[in-house]
C-alpha positions as CSV (number, residue, x, y, z in Angstrom):
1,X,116.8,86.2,109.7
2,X,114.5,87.9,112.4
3,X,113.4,85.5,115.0
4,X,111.8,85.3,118.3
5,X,112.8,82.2,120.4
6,X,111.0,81.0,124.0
7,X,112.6,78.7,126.6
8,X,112.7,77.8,129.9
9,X,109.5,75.8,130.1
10,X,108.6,72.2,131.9
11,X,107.0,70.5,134.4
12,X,107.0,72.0,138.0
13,X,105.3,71.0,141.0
14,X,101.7,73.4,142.2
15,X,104.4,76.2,144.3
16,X,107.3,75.7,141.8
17,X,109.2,78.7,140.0
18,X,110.0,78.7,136.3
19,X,112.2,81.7,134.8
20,X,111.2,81.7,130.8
21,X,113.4,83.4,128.2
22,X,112.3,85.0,125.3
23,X,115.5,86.2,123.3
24,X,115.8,87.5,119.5
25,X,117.7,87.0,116.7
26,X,118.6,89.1,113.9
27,X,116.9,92.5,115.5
28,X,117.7,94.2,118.8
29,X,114.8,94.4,121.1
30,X,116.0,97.5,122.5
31,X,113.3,99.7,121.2
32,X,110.5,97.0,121.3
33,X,108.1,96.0,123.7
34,X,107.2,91.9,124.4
35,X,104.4,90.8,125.3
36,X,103.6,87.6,126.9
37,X,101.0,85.5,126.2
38,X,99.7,81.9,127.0
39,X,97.2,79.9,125.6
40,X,95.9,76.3,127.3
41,X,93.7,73.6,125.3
42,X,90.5,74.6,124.6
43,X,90.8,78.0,126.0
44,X,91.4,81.5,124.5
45,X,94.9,82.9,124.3
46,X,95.3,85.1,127.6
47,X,97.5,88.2,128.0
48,X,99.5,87.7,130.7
49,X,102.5,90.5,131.0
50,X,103.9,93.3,129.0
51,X,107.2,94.6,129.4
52,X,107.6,98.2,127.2
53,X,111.1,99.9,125.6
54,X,111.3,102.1,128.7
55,X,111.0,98.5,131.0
56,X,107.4,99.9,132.4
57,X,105.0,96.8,133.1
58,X,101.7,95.3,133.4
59,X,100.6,92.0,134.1
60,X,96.9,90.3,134.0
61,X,95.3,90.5,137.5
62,X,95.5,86.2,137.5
63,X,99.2,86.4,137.7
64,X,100.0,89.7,139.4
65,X,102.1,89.5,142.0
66,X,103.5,86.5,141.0
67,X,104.9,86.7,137.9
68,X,107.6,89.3,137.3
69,X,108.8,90.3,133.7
70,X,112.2,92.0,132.7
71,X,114.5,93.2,130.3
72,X,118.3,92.3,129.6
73,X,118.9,94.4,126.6
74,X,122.6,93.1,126.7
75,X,121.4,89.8,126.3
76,X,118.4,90.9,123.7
77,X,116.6,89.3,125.9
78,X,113.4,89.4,128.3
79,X,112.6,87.2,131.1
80,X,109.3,86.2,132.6
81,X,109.7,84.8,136.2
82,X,106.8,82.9,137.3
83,X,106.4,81.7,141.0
84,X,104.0,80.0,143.5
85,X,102.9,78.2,140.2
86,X,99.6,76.8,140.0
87,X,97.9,74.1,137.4
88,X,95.5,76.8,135.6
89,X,99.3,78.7,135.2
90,X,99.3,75.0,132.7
91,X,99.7,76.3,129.0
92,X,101.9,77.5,125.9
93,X,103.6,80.4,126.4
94,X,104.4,83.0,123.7
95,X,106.3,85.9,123.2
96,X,105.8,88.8,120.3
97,X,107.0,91.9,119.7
98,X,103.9,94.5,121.0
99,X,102.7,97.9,122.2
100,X,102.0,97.7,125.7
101,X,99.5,100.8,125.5
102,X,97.3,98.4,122.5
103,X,98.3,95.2,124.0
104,X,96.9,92.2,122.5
105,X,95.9,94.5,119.3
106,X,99.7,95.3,117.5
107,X,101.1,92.4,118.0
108,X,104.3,91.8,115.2
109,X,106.3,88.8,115.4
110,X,106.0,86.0,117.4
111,X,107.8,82.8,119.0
112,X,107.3,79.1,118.8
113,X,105.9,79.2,121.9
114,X,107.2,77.0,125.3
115,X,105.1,74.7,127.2
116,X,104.9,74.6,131.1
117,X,103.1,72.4,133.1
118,X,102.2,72.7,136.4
119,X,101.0,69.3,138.0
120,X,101.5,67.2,140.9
């Protein structure tokens, strides 16, 4: 069975780290890009970082600089850490199999999704 599957989400303080997972089962990300995404109540889903085959990057100018995104092939596995967190960081985050050059367009599979909150 192919399967993407988030973690690493929760409550953290405004300034707090989180380090998310998004791992896959039954396929090897190897030759895939991933995508993250996040999407907060009553907003629009928001690209936030993509993370291509050959482990080049982007991120959305809200979280650049703070958020870094990686690849453990190893592990089938990519990582997104997220520091100096802030509350409008608050949502669902999502991972999907992508195209970093048509991000947000080709997107394939996708995760359950993790929440994090970021609160005093």
């Amino acid at each position: 069975q192919v399967q993407l599957v988030e973690s690493g989400g929760g409550l953290v303080q405004p300034g707090g780290s989180l380090r998310l997972s998004c791992t896959a089962s039954g396929f090897t990300l190897e030759n895939f890009a991933i995508g993250w995404f996040r999407q907060a109540p009553g907003k629009e889903r928001e690209g936030v970082s993509c993370i291509s085959a050959r482990s080049s990057t982007l991120y959305a100018d809200s979280v650049k600089g703070r958020f870094t995104v990686s690849r453990d092939n190893a592990r089938n596995t990519v990582y997104l850490q997220m520091n100096n967190l802030q509350p409008e960081d608050t949502a669902v985050y999502y991972c999907a199999t992508t195209h970093c050059d048509h991000f947000g367009n080709y997107e394939g599979y996708w995760g359950q999704g993790t929440q994090v909150t970021v609160s005093s």
